[in-house]
C-alpha positions as CSV (number, residue, x, y, z in Angstrom):
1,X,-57.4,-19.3,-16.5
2,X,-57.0,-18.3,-12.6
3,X,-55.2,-21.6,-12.1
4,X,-52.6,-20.8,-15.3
5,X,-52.0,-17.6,-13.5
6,X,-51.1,-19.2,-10.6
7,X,-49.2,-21.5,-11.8
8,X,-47.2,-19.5,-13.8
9,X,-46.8,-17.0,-10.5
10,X,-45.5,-19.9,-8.8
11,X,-43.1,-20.7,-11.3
12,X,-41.1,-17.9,-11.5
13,X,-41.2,-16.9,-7.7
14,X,-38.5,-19.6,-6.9
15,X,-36.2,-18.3,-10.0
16,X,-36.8,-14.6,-8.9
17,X,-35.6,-15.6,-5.4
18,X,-32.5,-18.1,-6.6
19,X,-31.4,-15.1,-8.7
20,X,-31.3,-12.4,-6.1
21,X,-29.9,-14.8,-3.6
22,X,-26.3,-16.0,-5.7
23,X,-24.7,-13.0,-4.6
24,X,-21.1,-14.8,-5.1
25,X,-18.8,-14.1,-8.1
26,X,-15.3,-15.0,-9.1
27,X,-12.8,-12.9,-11.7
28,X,-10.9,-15.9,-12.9
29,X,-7.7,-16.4,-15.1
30,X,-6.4,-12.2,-15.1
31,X,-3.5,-10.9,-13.7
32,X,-4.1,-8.9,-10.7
33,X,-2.3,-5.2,-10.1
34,X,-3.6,-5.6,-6.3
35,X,-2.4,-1.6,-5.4
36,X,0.3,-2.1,-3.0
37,X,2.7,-1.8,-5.7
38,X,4.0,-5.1,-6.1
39,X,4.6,-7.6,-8.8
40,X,1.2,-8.5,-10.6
41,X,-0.2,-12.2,-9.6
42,X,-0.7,-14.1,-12.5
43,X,-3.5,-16.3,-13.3
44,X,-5.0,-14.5,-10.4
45,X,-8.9,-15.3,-8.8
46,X,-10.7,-12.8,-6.7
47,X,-13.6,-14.4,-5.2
48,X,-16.7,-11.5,-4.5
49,X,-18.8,-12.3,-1.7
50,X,-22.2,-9.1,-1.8
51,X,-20.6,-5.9,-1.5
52,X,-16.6,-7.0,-0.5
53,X,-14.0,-9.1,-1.9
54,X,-14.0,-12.6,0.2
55,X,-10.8,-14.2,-0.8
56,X,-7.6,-13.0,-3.2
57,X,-5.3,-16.0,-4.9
58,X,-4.7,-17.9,-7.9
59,X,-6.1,-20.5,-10.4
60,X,-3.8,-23.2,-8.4
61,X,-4.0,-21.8,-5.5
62,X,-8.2,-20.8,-4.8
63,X,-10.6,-23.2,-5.8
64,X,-13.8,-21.7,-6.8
65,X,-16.9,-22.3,-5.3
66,X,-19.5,-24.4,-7.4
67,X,-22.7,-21.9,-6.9
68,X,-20.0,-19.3,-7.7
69,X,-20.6,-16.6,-10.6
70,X,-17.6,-17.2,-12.7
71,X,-16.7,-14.1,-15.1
72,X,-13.1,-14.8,-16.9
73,X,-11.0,-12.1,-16.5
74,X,-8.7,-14.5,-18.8
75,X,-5.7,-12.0,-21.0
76,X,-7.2,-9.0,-18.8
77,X,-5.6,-6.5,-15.8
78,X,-7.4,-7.1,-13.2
79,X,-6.8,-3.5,-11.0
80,X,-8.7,-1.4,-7.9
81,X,-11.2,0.5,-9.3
82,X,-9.9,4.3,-10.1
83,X,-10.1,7.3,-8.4
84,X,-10.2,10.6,-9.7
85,X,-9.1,13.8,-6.7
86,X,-10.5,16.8,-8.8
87,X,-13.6,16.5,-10.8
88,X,-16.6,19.3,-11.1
89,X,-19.8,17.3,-11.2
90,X,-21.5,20.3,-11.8
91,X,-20.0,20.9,-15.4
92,X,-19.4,19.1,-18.4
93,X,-17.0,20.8,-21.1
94,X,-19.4,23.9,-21.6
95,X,-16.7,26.6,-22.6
96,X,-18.4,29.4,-21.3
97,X,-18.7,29.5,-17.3
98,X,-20.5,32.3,-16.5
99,X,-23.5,31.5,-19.1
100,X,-23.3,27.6,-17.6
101,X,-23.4,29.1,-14.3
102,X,-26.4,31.5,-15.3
103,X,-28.6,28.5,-16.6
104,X,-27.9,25.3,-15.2
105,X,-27.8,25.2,-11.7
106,X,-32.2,24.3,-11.6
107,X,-30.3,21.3,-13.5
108,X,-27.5,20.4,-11.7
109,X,-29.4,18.1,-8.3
110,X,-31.4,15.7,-11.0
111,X,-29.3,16.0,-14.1
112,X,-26.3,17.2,-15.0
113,X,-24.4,16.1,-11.6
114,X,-26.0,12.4,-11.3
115,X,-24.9,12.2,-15.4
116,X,-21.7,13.5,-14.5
117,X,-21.0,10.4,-12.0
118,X,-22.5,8.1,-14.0
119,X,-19.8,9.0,-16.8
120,X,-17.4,8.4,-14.3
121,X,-18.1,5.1,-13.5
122,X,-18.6,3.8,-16.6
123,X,-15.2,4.8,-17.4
124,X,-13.4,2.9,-14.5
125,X,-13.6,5.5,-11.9
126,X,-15.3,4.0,-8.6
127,X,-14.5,6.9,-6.4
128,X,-13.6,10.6,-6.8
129,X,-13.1,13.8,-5.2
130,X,-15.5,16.4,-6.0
131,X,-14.4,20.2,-5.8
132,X,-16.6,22.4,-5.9
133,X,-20.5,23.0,-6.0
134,X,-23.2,24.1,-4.6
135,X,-23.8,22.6,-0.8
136,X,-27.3,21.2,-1.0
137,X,-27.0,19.6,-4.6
138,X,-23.1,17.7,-3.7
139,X,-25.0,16.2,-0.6
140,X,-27.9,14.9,-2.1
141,X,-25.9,13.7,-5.2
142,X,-23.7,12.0,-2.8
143,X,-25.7,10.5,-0.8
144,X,-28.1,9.3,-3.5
145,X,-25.4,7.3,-5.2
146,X,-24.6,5.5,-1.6
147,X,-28.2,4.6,-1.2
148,X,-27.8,3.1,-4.4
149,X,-30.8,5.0,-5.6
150,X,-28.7,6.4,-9.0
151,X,-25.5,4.6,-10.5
152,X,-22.0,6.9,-10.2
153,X,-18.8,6.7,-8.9
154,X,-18.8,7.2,-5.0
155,X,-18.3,10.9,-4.8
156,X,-15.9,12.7,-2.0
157,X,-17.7,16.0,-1.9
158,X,-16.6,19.6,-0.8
159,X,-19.3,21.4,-1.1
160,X,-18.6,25.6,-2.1
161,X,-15.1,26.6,-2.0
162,X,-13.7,28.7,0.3
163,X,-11.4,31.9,-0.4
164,X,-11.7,35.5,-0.3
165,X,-14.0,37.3,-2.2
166,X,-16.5,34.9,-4.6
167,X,-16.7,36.1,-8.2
168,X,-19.6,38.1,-9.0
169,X,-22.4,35.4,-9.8
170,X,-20.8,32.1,-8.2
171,X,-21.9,32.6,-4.9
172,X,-24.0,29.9,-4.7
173,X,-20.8,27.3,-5.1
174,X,-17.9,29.7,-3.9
175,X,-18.1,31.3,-0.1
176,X,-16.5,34.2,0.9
177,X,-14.6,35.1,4.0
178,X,-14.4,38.3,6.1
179,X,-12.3,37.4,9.0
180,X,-11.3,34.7,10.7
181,X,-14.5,34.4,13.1
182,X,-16.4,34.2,9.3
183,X,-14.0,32.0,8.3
184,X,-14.8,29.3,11.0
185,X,-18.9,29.8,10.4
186,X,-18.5,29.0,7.1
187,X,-16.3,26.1,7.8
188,X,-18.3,24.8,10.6
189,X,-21.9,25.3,8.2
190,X,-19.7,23.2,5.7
191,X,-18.7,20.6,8.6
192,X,-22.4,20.3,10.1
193,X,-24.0,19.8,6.4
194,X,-21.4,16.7,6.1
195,X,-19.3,17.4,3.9
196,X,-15.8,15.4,2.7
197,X,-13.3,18.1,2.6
198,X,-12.9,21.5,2.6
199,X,-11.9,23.8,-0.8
200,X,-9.7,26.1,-0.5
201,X,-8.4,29.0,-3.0
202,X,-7.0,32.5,-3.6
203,X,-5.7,31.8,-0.2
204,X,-2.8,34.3,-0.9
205,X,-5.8,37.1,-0.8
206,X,-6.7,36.0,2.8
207,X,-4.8,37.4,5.8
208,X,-2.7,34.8,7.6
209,X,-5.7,34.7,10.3
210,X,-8.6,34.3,8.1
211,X,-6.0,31.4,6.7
212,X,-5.0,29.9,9.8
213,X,-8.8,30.3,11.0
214,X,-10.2,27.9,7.8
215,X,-7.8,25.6,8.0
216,X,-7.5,24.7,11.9
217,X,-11.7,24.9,11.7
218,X,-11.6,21.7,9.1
219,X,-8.7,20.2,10.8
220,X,-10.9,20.2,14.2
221,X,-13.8,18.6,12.5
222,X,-11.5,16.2,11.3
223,X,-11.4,17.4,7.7
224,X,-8.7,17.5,5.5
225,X,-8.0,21.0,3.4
226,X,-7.6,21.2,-0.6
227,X,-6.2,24.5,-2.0
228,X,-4.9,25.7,-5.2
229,X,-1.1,25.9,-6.1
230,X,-1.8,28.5,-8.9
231,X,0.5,31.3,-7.4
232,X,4.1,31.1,-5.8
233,X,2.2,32.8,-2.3
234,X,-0.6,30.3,-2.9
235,X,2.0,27.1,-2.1
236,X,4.0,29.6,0.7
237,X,0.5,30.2,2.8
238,X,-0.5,26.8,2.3
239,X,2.3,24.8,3.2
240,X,2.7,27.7,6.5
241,X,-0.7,27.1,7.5
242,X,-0.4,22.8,7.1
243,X,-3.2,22.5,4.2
244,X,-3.3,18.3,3.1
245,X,-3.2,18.4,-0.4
246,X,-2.0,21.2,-3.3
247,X,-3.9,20.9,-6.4
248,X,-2.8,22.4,-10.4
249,X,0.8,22.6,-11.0
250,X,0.0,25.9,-11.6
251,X,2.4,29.3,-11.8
252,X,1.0,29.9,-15.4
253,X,3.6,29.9,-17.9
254,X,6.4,30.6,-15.8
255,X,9.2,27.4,-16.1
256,X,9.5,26.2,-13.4
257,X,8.6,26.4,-9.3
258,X,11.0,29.4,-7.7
259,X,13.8,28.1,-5.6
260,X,12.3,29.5,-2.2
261,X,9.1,27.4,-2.7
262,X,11.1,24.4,-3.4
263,X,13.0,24.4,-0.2
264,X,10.2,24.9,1.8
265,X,8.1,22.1,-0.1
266,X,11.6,19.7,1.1
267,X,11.2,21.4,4.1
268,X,7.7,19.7,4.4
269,X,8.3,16.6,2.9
270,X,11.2,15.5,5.4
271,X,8.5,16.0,8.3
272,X,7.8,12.2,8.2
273,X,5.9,13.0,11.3
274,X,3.1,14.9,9.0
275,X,3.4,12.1,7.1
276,X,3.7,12.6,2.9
277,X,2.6,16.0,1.1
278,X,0.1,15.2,-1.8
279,X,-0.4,17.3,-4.7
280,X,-3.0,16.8,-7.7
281,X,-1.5,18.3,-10.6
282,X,-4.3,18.7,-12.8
283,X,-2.1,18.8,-16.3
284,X,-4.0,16.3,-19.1
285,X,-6.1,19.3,-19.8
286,X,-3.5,21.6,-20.8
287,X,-1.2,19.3,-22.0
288,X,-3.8,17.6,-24.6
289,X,-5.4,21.3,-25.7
290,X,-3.4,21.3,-29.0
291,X,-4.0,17.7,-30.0
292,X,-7.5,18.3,-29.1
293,X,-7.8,21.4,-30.8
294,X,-6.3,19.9,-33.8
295,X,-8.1,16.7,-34.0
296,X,-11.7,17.6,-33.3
297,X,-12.7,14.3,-33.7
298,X,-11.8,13.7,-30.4
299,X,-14.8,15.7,-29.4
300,X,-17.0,13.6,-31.3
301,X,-16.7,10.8,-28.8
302,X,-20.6,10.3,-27.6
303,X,-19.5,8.8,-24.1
304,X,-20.0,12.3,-22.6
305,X,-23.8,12.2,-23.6
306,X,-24.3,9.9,-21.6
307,X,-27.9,10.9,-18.8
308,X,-27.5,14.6,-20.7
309,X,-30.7,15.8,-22.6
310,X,-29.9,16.5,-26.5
311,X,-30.4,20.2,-25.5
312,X,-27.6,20.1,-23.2
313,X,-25.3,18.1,-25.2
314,X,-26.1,20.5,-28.3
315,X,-24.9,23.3,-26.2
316,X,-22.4,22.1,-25.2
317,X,-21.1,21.2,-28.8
318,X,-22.0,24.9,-29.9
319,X,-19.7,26.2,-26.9
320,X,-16.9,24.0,-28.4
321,X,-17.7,24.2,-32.1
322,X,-14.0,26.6,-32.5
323,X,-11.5,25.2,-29.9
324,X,-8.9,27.5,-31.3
325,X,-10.8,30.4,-30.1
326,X,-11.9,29.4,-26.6
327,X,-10.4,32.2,-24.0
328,X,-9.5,29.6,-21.6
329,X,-6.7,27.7,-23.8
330,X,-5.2,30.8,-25.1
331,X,-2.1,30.9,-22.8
332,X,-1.9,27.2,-22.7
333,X,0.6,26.6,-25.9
334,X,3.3,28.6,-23.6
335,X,2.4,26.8,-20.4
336,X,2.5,23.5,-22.1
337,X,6.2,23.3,-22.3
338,X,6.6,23.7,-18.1
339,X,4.2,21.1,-16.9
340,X,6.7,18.8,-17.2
341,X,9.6,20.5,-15.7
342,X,7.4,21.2,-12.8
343,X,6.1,17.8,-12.1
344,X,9.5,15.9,-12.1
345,X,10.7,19.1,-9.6
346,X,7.5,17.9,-7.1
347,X,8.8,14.5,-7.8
348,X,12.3,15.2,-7.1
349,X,11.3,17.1,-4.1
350,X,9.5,13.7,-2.4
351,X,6.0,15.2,-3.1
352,X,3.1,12.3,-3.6
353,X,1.2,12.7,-6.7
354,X,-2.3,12.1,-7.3
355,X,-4.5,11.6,-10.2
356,X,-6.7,14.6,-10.8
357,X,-7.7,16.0,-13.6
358,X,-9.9,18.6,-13.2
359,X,-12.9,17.2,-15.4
360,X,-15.7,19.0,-16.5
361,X,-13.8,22.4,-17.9
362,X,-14.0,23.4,-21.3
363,X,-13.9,20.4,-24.0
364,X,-12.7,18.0,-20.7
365,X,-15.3,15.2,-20.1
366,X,-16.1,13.5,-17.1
367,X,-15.8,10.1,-19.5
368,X,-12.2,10.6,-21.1
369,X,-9.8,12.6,-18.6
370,X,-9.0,10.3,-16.2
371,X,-7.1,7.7,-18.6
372,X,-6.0,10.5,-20.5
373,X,-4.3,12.1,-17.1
374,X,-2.6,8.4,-16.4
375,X,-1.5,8.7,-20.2
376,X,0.0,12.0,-19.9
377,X,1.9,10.8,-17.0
378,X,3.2,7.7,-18.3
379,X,4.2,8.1,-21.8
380,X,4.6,11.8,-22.0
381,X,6.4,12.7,-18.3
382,X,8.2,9.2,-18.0
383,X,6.3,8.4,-14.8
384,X,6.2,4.8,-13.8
385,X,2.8,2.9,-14.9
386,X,2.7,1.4,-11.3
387,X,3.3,4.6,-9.5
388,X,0.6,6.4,-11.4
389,X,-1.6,3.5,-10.8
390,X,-1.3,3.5,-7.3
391,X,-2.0,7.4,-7.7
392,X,-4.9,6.2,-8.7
393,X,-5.7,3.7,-6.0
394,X,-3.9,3.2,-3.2
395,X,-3.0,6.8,-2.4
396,X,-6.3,8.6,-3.1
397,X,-7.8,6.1,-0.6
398,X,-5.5,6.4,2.2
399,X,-5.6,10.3,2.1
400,X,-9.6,10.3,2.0
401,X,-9.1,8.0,5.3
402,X,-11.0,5.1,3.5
403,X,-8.1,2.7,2.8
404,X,-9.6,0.3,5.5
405,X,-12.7,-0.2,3.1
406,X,-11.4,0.7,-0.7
407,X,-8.0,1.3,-2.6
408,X,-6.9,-2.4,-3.0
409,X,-7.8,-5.2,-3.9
410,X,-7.8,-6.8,-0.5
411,X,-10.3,-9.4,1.1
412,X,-12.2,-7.7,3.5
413,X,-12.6,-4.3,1.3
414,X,-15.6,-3.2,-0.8
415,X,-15.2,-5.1,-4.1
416,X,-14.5,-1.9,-6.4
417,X,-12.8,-3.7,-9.2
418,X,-12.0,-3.3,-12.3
419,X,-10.6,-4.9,-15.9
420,X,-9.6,-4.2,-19.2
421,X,-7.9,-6.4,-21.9
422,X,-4.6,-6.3,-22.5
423,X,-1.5,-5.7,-20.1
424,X,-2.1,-1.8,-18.3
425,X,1.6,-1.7,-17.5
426,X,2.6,-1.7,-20.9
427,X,-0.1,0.2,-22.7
428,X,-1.6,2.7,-20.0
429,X,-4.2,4.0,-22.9
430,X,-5.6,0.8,-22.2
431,X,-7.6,2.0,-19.7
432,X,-9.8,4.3,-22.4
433,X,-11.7,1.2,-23.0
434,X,-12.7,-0.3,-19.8
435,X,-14.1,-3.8,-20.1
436,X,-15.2,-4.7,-16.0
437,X,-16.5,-2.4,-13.8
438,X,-17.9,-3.4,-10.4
439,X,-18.8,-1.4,-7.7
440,X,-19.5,-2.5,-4.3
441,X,-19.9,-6.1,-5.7
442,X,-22.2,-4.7,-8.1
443,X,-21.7,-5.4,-12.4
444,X,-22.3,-1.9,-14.5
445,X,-20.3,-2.3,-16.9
C-alpha cells in the first residue's frame, strides 16, 4: 500500500509542476481594438507571456509558439480591459444611505467591498477609480487584490473625501476641514496612509485658502485631485484652484452649463501646457432611472449577488422593491432631458471624457453600469464607439499615471485583456456579456 502511495505521489508531482510552469498563452483569430484609437487589426494574435503581453500581431504575421496556450478569440473584439473612474466599493444599490451607513461598515473590509471588485471584474472592468470610503478598509481592499490574495478589479483608491463639513454620521468616510493648516493634515494623513487620489467636494463651501491648501497639499505629494461639478461655484473654484478631474455633469435640472463657466472651462482647455481637462460625467444612472423604474426586471439580474450573503442581497431588494418611490430619483425625470445638452457643451468645449459611473447608488450595480455608461454614450448621446472606448482605456490609464504598465494592448504592459463576441464598434451593449477577462495574465472569466 505504501508503495501505491508513492507511486501515485510521484505521478502527479511532474503534471502539478508542467501545469504551473506553461505560463504562455495566445488570443488567436479576433480583431484587436489595441486603445490608441486606430483602425482594429484583423485576425489579430496577442501572445501572453506571466503577467504582460509578449508580442502584438496577426495570424500571418506572429507564429505561435508550440508549448503556447491557444484560446481563440476567433468572431470576438479583442479590447484593453475596462476602467471605471467613479465607483463606491463600499455600496451596492441599497436605496437608503444613512441606514447602509448605520449597519454595514463592520462589513464593508471582508465583504461587501472585496464582493464589490469582484463584480467589477467579472464584468470587464480590470481597473477602477474608487471614491470614497473609509481609509483603513480602501487600503486593505486594495492592496489585498494586488497581492492577489482576493479576485477584483485593481482598485485606484481615495480614501474619505474631503470638503467642508461631513454630514452628520459619515465621518468615518467623509473628512472635514477647518482651515487651511487642517486642510493640509488631513491631506498629508491621506498622503502618508497611501492613498491614489484625493476626493474632493462641496468645495464651493470652503474659503479659497482652505481650497488652495487641499489641493497644492495633494499636488506636492504628487496626487492628483477629484471634485464634484454639482454646482456652477463648484466648477469656478475648481478650475481656479487647478483640480485634475471634474466628476457628475451636475447643475441639477438646470439646461445647460452657464456661459461664464463655459469660457473659463475653454479658458482651461487651450492651456495645452496643463495638458487636457478630464471630466467623469457620471450620467447612465440618471439617464436609465425611468427604464429601470419601468422595467423591474432589470433588477432581477443575479450578477450583483455575486460574494453578498442572502441577508444583504435581501435588503438590498427590499430597499428597491418601489423604484418609483425612491427620494433619490425624484428630480431625475426633469434632469434627464439636460444630460445630453451638457455633455456635447464639455465636448464642444475640448474637455476629455471619462467613463464613470458612479456604481453602487441606489438600484446601480457594480456588475451592470459600466457597459450601460458606454451605451448611454454611444447610442443615446451620439458619441463615437472608439472615443468612448478609449474613455475607457487609454485615457483613464494615462491620467492615473499608469499608462506605462496598463491602458493598451501593448507588448511590454500587464496583460489586462479582454473579449466579447461580436463587433463592439457596432453594438456597444455587447460589452453586457463579457466572454474573456484576464487580468495580469491571469483567466477569471
Amino acid at each position: 500500500m505504501l508503495q501505491l502511495r508513492l507511486a501515485f505521489c510521484l505521478f502527479f508531482i511532474p503534471i502539478f509542476v508542467f501545469s504551473q510552469e506553461v505560463n504562455l498563452k495566445a488570443l488567436v483569430g479576433g480583431t484587436l481594438i489595441d486603445g490608441f484609437g486606430s483602425d482594429p487589426i484583423k485576425n489579430s494574435v496577442v501572445l501572453i507571456e506571466g503577467e504582460r503581453i509578449k508580442a502584438v500581431g496577426t495570424v500571418g504575421t506572429l507564429s505561435v509558439p508550440e508549448d503556447a496556450e491557444v484560446i481563440s478569440t476567433e468572431g470576438m473584439s479583442v479590447l484593453p480591459g475596462l476602467w471605471d473612474m467613479h465607483v463606491h466599493t463600499m455600496i451596492n444599490g441599497h436605496a437608503n444611505y444613512s441606514y447602509w451607513d448605520k449597519t454595514y461598515p463592520p462589513l464593508f473590509e471582508d465583504v461587501i467591498m472585496p464582493a464589490s471588485a469582484h463584480q467589477l471584474l467579472m464584468a470587464g472592468v480590470t481597473s477602477a477609480r474608487d471614491l470614497g470610503a473609509p481609509l483603513k478598509e480602501s487600503i486593505s481592499v486594495r492592496d489585498r487584490i494586488n497581492n492577489g490574495e482576493i479576485p477584483g478589479a485593481t482598485l485606484y483608491v481615495s480614501g474619505p473625501f474631503i470638503q467642508h463639513k461631513p454630514y452628520p454620521g459619515t465621518e468615518a468616510f467623509r473628512w472635514g476641514v477647518n482651515g487651511p493648516e487642517d486642510g493640509r493634515r488631513k491631506v498629508k494623513k491621506l498622503a502618508n496612509a497611501g492613498v491614489d487620489v484625493i476626493k474632493l467636494i462641496d468645495q464651493d463651501q470652503m474659503t479659497m485658502e482652505e481650497l488652495r491648501a487641499v489641493v497644492d497639499e495633494a499636488h506636492k505629494n504628487n496626487l492628483k485631485v477629484v471634485a464634484h461639478g454639482h454646482r456652477p461655484e463648484e466648477i469656478r473654484r475648481g478650475i481656479l484652484v487647478d483640480v485634475d478631474c471634474f466628476e457628475h455633469t451636475g447643475l441639477s435640472s438646470a439646461p445647460r452649463y452657464p456661459d461664464d463657466v463655459m469660457e473659463m472651462i475653454k479658458e482651461r482647455t487651450a492651456q495645452m501646457n496643463k495638458g487636457p481637462l478630464f471630466w467623469c460625467p457620471t450620467v447612465e444612472g440618471l439617464y436609465n432611472y425611468e427604464y429601470v423604474r419601468d422595467n423591474r426586471e432589470k433588477l432581477d439580474n443575479d450578477s450583483w449577488h455575486l460574494g453578498l450573503p442572502d441577508s444583504i442581497i435581501t435588503d438590498i431588494k427590499n430597499s428597491i422593491k418601489h423604484p418609483d418611490r425612491l427620494p433619490y430619483f425624484q428630480l431625475t425625470p426633469s434632469r434627464r432631458p439636460t444630460l445630453k445638452t451638457k455633455i456635447q457643451q464639455l465636448l464642444d468645449a475640448g474637455v476629455v471624457l471619462l467613463i464613470g459611473t458612479d456604481s453602487g447608488i441606489p438600484m446601480k450595480f457594480h456588475s451592470q453600469s459600466t457597459w450601460n455608461e458606454l451605451d448611454v454614450w454611444v447610442n443615446e448621446f451620439g458619441i463615437d464607439p472608439m472615443y468612448a472606448i478609449r474613455s475607457a482605456t487609454y485615457w483613464p490609464a494615462l491620467w492615473m499615471g499608469v499608462a506605462d504598465d496598463v491602458g493598451t494592448i501593448t507588448p511590454g504592459k500587464y496583460a489586462d485583456i479582454i473579449a466579447v463576441d461580436g463587433d463592439v464598434l457596432r453594438y456597444i451593449s455587447l460589452l453586457q456579456d463579457v466572454d474573456l477577462v484576464i487580468k495580469h495574465g491571469k483567466r477569471y472569466k
